[in-house]
C-alpha positions as a Markdown table, in Angstrom:
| # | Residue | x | y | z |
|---|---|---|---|---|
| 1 | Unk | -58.5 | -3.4 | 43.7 |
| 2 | Unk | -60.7 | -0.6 | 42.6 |
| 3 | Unk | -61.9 | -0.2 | 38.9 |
| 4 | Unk | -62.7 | 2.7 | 37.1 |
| 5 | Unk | -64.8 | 3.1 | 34.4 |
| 6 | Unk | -62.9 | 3.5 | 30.5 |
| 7 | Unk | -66.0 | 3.4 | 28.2 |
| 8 | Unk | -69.1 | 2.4 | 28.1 |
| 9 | Unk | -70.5 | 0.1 | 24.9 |
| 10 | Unk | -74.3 | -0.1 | 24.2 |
| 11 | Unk | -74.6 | -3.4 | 24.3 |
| 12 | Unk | -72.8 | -7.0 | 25.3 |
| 13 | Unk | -71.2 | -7.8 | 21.8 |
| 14 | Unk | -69.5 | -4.3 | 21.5 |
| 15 | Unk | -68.4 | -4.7 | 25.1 |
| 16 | Unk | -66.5 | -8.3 | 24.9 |
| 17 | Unk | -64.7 | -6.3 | 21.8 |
| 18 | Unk | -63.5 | -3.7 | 23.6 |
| 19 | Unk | -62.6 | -6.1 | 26.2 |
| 20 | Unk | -60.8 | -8.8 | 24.1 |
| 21 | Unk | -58.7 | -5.7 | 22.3 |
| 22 | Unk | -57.8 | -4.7 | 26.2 |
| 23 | Unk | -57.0 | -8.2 | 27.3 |
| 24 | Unk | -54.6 | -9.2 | 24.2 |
| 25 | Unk | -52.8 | -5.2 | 25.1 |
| 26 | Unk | -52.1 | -6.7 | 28.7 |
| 27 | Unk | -55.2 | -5.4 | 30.8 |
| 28 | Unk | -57.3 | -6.7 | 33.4 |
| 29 | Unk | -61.2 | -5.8 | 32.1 |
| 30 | Unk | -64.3 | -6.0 | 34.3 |
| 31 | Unk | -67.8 | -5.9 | 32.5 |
| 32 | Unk | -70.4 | -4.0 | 35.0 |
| 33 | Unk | -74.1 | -4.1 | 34.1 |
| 34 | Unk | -73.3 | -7.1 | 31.2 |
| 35 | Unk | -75.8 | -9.2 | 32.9 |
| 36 | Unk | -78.5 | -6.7 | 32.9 |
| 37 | Unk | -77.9 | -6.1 | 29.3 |
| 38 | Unk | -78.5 | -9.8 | 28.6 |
| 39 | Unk | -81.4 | -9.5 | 30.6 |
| 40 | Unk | -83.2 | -6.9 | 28.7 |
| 41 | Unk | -82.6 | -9.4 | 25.3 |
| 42 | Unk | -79.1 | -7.8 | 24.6 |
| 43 | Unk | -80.5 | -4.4 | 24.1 |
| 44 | Unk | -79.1 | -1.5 | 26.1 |
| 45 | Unk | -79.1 | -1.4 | 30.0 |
| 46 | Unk | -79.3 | 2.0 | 30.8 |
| 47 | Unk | -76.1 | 3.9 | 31.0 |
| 48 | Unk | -75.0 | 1.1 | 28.4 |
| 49 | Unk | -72.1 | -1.7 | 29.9 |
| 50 | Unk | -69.4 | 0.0 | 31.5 |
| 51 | Unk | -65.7 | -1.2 | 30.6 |
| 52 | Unk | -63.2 | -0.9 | 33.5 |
| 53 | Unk | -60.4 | -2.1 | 34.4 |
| 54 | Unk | -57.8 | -1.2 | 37.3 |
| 55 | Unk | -57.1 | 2.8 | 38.7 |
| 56 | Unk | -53.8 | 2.4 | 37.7 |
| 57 | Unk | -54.0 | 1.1 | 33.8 |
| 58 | Unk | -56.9 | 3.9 | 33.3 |
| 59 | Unk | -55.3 | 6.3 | 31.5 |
| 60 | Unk | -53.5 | 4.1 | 29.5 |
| 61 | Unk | -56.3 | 1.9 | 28.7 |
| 62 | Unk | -58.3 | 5.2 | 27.5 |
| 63 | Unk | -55.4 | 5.7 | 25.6 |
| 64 | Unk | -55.6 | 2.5 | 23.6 |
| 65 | Unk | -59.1 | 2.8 | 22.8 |
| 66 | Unk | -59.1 | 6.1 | 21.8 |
| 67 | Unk | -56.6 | 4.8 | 18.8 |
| 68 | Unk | -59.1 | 2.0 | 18.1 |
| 69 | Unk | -62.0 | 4.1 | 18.4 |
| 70 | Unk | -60.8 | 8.0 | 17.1 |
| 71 | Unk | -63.5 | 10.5 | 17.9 |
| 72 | Unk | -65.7 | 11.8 | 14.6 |
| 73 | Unk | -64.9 | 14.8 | 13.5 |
């Protein structure tokens, strides 16, 4: 199963809340770099954590936290 990248969140905390909203909508979520952002005392791994989930739900999982998150205007 391949997983693309949805967002990124700059640190852990922000990352399992983006994950949890994704999970309880029916997605599968993978965390990539979590564990370096624990590492680094919770701070920001560079390129921050990446939230991704399958290549088929990717669009649709964009989707959802674009309505959660609406871009500033």
């Amino acid at each position: 199963m391949d997983f693309i990248t949805v967002s990124r969140a700059v640190n852990p905390a922000e990352a399992d809340l983006a994950k949890s909203f994704l999970e309880a909508n029916g997605f599968f979520v993978n965390l990539k770099s979590e564990d370096e952002a624990i590492s680094f005392g919770y701070g920001s791994p560079i390129g921050g954590v990446q939230i991704q989930v399958p290549e088929d739900q990717a669009e649709s999982a964009r989707t959802l936290l674009q309505t959660q998150n609406p871009p500033s205007s």
